[in-house]
Residue frames relative to the residue before (quaternion, step in Angstrom):
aa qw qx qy qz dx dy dz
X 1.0000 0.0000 0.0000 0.0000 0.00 0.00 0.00
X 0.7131 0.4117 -0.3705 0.4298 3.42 0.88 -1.16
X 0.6375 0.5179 -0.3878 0.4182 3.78 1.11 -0.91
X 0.7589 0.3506 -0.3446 0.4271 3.74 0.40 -0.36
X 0.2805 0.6744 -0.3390 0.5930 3.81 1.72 0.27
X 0.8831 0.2976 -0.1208 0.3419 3.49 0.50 -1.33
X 0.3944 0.8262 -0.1552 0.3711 3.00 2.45 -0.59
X 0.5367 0.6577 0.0032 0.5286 2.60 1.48 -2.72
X 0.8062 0.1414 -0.2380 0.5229 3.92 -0.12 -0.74
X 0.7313 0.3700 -0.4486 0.3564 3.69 0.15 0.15
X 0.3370 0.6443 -0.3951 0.5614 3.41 1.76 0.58
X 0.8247 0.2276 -0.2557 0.4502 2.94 0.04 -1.53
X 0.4773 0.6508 -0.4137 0.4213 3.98 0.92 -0.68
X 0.7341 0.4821 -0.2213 0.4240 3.71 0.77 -0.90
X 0.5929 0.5098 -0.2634 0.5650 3.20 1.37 -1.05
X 0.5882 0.5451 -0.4374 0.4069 3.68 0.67 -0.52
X 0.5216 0.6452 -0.3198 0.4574 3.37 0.96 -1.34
X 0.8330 0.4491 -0.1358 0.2933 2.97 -0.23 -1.47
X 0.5459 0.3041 -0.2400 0.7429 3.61 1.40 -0.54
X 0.6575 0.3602 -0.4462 0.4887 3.84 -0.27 0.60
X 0.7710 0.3452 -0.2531 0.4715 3.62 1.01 -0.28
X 0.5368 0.7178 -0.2784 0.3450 3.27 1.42 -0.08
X 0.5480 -0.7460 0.3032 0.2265 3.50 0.00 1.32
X 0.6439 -0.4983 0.3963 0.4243 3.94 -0.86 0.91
X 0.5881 0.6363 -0.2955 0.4023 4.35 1.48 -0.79
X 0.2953 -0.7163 0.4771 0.4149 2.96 1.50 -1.29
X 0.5688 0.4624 -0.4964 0.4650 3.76 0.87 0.08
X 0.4952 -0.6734 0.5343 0.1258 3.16 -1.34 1.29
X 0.2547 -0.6896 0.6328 0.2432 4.21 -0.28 0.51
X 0.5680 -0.6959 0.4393 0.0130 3.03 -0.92 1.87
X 0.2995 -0.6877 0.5012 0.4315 3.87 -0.81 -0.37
X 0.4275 0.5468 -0.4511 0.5611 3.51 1.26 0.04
X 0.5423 0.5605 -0.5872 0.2166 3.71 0.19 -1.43
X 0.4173 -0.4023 0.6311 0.5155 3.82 -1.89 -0.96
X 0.3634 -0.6773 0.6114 0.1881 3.07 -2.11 0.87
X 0.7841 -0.4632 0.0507 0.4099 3.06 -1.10 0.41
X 0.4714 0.6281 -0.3706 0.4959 3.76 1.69 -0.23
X 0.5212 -0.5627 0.5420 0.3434 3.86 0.96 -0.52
X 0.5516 0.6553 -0.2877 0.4284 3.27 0.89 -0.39
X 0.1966 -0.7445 0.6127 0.1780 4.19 -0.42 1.29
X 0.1652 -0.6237 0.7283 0.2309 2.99 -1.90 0.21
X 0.5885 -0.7122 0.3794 -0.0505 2.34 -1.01 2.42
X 0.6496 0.5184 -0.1512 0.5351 3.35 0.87 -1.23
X 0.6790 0.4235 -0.3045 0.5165 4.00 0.84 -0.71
X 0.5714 0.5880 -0.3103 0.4812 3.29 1.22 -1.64
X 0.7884 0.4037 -0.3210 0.3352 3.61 0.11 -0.99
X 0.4181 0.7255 -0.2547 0.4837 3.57 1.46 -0.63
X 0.7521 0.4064 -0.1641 0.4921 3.34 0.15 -1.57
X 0.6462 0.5449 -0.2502 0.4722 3.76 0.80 -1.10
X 0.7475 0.3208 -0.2821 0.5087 3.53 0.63 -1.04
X 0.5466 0.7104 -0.3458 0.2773 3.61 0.58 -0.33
X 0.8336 0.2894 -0.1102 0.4574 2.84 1.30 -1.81
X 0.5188 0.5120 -0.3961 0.5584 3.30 1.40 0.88
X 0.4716 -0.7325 0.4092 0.2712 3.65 1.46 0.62
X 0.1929 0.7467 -0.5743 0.2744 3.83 1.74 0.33
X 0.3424 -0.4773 0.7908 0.1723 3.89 -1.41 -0.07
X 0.5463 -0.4769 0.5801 0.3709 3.71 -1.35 0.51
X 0.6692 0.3706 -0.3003 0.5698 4.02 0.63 -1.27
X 0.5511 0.3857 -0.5846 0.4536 4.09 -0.23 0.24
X 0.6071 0.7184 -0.2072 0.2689 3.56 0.66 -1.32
X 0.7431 0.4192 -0.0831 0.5150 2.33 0.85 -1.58
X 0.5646 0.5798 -0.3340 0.4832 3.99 0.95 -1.06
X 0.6689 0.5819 -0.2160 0.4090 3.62 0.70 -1.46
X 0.8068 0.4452 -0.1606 0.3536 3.32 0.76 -1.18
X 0.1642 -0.7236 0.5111 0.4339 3.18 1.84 -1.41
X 0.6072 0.3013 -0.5563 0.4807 3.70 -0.07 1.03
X 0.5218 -0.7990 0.2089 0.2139 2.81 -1.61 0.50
X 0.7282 -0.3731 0.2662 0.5096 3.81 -0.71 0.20
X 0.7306 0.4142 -0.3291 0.4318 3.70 0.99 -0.17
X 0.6386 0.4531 -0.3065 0.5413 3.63 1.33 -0.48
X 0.4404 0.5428 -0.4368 0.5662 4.01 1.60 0.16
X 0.7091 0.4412 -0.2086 0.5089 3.84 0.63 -1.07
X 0.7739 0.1713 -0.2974 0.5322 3.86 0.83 -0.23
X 0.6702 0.4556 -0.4663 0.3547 3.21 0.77 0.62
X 0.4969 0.4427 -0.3855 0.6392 3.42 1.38 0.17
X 0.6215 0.2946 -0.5062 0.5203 4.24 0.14 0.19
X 0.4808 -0.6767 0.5130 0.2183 4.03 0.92 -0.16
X 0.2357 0.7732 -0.4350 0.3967 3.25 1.84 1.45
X 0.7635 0.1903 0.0499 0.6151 3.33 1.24 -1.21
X 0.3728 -0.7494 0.5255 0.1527 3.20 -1.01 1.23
X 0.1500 -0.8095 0.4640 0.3271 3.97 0.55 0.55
X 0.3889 -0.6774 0.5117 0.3578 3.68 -0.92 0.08
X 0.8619 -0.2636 0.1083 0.4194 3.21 -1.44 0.39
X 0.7823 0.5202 0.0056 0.3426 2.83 0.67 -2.12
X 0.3935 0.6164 -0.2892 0.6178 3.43 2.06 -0.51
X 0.9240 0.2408 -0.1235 0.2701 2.90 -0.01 -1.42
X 0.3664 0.5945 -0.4445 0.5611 3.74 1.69 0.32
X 0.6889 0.5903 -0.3581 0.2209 3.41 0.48 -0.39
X 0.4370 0.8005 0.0382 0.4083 2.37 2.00 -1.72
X 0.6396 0.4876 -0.0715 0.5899 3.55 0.94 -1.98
X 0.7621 0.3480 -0.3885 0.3836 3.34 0.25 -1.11
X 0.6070 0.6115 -0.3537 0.3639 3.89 0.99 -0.89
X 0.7263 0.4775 -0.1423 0.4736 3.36 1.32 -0.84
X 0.5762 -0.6836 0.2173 0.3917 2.99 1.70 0.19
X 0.5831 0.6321 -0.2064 0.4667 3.48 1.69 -1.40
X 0.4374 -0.6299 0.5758 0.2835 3.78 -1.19 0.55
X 0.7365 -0.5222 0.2271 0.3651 3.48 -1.02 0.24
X 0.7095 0.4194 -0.2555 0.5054 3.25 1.75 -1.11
X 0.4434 0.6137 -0.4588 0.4650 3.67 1.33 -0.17
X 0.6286 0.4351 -0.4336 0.4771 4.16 0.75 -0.69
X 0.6686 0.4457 -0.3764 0.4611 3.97 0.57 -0.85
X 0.5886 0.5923 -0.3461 0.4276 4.03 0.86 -0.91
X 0.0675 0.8327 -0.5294 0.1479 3.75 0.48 1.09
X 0.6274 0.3840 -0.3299 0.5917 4.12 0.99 -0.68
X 0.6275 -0.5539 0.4864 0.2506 2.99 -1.70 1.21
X 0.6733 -0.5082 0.4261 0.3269 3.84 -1.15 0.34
X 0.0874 0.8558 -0.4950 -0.1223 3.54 -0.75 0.55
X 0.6705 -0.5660 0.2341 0.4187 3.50 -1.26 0.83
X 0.7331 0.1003 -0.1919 0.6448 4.05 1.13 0.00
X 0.3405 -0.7187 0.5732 0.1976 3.10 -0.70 1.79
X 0.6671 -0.4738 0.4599 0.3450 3.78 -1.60 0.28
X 0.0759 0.8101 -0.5767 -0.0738 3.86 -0.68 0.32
X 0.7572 0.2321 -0.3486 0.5013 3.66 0.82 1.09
X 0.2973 -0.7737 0.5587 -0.0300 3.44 -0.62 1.49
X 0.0643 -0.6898 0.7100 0.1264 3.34 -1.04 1.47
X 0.6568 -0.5723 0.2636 0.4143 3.51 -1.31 0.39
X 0.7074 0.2760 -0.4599 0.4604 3.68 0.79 0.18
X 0.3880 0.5776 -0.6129 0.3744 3.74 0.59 0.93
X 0.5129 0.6775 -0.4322 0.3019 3.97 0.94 -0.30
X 0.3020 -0.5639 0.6638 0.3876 3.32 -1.27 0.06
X 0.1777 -0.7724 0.6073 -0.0548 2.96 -1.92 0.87
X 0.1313 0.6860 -0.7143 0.0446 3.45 -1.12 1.15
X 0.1132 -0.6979 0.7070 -0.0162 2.60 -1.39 1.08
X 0.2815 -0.7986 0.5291 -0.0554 3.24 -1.05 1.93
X 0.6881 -0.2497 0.1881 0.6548 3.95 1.00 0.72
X 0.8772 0.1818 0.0451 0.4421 3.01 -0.40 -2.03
X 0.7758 0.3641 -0.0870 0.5079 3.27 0.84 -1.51
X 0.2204 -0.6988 0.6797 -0.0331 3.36 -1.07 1.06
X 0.0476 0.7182 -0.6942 0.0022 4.03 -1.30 1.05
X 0.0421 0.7055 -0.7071 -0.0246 3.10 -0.96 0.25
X 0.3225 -0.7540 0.5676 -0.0732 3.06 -0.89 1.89
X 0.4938 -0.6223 0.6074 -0.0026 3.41 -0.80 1.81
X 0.7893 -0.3183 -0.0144 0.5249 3.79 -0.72 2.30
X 0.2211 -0.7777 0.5365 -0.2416 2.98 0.24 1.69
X 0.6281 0.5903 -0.1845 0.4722 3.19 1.00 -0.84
X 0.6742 0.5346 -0.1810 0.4763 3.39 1.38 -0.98
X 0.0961 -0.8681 0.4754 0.1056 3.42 -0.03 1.09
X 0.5824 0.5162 -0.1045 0.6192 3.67 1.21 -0.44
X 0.5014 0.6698 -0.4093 0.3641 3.51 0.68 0.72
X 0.4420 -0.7429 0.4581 0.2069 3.71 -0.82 1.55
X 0.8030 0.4294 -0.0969 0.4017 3.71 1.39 -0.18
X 0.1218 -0.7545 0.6434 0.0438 4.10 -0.06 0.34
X 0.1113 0.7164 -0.6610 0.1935 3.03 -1.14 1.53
X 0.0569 -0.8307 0.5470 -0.0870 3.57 -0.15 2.11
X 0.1850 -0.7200 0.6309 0.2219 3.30 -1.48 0.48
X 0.0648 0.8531 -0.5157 0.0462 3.52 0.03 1.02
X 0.0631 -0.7664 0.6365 0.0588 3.17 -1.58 1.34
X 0.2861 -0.6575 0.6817 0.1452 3.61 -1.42 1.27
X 0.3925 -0.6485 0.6382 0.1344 2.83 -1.74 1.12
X 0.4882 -0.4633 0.4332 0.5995 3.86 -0.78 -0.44
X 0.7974 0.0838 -0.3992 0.4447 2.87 -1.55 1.41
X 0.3444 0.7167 -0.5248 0.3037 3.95 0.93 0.06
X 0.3364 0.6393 -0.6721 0.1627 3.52 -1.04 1.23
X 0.7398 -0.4780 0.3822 0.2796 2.76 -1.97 0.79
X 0.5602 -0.5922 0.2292 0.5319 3.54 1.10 -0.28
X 0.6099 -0.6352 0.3161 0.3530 3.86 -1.21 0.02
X 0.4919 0.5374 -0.3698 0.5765 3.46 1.63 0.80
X 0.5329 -0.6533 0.4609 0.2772 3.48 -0.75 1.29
X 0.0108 0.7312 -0.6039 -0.3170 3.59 -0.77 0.40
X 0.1655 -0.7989 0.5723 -0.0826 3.27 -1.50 0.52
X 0.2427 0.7511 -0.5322 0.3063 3.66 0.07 1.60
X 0.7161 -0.4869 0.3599 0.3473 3.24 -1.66 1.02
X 0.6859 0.3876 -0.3800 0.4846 3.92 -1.61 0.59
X 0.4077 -0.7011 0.5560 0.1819 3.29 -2.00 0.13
X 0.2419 -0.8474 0.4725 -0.0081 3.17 -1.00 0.81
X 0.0830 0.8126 -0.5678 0.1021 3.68 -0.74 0.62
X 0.0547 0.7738 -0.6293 0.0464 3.69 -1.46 0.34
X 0.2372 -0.7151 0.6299 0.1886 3.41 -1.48 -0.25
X 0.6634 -0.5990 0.4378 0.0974 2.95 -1.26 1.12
X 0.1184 -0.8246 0.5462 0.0872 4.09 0.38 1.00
X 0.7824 -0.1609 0.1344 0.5865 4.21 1.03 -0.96
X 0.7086 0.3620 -0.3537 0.4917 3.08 -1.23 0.75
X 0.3207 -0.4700 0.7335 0.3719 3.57 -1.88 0.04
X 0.1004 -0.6185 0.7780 0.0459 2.98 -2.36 0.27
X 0.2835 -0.6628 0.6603 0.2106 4.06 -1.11 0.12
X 0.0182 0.7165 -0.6962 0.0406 3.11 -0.79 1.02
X 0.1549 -0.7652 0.6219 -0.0619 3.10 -1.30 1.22
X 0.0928 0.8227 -0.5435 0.1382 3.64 -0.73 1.59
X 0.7067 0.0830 -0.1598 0.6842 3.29 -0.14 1.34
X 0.7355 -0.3400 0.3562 0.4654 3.28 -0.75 -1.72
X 0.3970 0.7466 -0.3721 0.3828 3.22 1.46 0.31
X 0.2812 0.8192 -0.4975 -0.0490 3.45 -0.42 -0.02
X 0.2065 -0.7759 0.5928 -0.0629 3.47 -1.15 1.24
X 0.0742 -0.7257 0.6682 0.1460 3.36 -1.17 0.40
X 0.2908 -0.7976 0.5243 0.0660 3.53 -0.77 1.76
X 0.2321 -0.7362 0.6256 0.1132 3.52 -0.96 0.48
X 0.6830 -0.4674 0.3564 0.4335 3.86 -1.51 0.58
X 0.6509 0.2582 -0.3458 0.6245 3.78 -0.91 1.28
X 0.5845 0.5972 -0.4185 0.3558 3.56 0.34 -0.48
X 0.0165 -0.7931 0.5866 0.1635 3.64 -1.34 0.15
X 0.1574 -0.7057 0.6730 0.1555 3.79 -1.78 -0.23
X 0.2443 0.5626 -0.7838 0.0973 3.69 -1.41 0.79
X 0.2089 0.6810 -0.6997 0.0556 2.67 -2.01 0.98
X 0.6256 -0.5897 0.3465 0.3753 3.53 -0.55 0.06
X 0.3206 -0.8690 0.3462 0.1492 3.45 -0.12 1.59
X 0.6290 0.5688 -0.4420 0.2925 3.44 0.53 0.63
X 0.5278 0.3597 -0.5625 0.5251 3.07 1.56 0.79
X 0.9050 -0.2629 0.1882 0.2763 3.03 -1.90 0.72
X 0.0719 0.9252 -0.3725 -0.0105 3.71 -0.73 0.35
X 0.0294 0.9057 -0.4184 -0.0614 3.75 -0.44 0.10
X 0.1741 -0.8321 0.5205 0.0805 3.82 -0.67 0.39
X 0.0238 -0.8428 0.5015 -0.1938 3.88 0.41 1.23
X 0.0467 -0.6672 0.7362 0.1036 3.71 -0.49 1.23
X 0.1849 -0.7372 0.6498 0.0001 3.73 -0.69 1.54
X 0.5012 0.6163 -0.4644 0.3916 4.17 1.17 -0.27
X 0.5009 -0.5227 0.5057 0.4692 2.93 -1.76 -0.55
X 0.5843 0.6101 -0.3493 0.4054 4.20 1.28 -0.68
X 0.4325 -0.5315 0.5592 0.4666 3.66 -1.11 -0.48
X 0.3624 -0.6761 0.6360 0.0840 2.91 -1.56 0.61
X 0.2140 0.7650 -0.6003 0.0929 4.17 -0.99 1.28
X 0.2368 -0.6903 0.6631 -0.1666 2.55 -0.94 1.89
X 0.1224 -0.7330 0.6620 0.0974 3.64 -1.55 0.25
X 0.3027 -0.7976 0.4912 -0.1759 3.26 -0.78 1.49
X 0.1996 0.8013 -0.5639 0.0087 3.66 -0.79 0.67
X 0.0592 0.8070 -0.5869 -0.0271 3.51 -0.76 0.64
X 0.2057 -0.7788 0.5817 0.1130 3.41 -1.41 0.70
X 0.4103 -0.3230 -0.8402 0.1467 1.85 -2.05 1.30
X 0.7352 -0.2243 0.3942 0.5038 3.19 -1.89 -0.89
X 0.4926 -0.5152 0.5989 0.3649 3.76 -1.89 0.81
């Protein structure tokens, strides 16, 4: 009695919250949503997604090929998954990569100038993106600004998804590796190729490395 007594008011305590934080629109700002930095929580985001497909952390985890423990520390926001982790992820859930970052509800006049803290943002350790109308979930384009720290890579699993892709190199060198090709690009440099063969992105220097990148459809 007392434990479901004590249940009851941190319900209703929570619910109070929640209608005290809830915007003159009436949409409530999610814990997945972006905060005011643009920045998602990944770990909520991924939560909320598996949930409302009735997934289990083990289905997730089977679907995706990783395992049922890196699904359980990335949703507490223990483990930062890497790109490639996390494309996998998307595809199991059904959602493209920029559809997981697209967290605000659609509006009736999309935005058409981006200041830099209007991006979405993940930031994977080293490697930082920040994904250009984020907001747009229904979009025929993907347009990343992406900086590698030293040792910053996309991860040590090829990534590999329908559409083509290309960019240019803004500072720093990077190694990019596609197929069996491999190249190491320098500032002014560029890369397009068709992204369903095999890929990688490896800041091997000692500097960071920013490059801007756009591929269609979205990864």
């Amino acid at each position: 009695m007392v434990r479901n007594h004590l249940r009851g008011a941190v319900v209703a305590r929570n619910d109070k919250r929640a209608s005290q934080s809830t915007p003159a629109g009436g949409r409530r700002r999610g814990a997945e949503e972006p905060s005011k930095t643009g920045k998602v929580d990944v770990g909520a985001r991924l939560k909320a997604l598996r949930m409302e497909r009735n997934l289990s952390q083990r289905d997730l985890a089977a679907s995706s090929g990783v395992t049922n423990g890196m699904i359980s520390m990335i949703e507490q926001n223990k483990h930062s998954p890497s790109v490639a982790t996390l494309n996998r992820i998307t595809d199991a859930l059904g959602i493209s990569f920029s559809e997981f970052f697209s967290t605000s509800e659609e509006v009736a006049e999309p935005k058409i100038f981006f200041r830099a803290g209007d991006l979405t943002r993940m930031v994977d350790g080293k490697l930082e993106i920040s994904i250009v109308a984020g907001e747009r979930r229904q979009k025929a384009m993907q347009i990343l600004y992406e900086i590698y720290h030293p040792g910053g890579d996309t991860g040590p699993d090829m990534l590999a998804h329908p559409g083509e892709e290309g960019g240019v190199i803004i500072s720093g060198e990077i190694e990019v590796m596609v197929g069996d090709r491999r190249e190491v690009l320098k500032a002014g440099d560029a890369y397009y190729f068709e992204s369903n063969i095999p890929h990688r992105f490896r800041n091997i220097g000692s500097e960071p490395v920013v490059l801007v990148s756009a591929c269609t459809p979205p990864l």
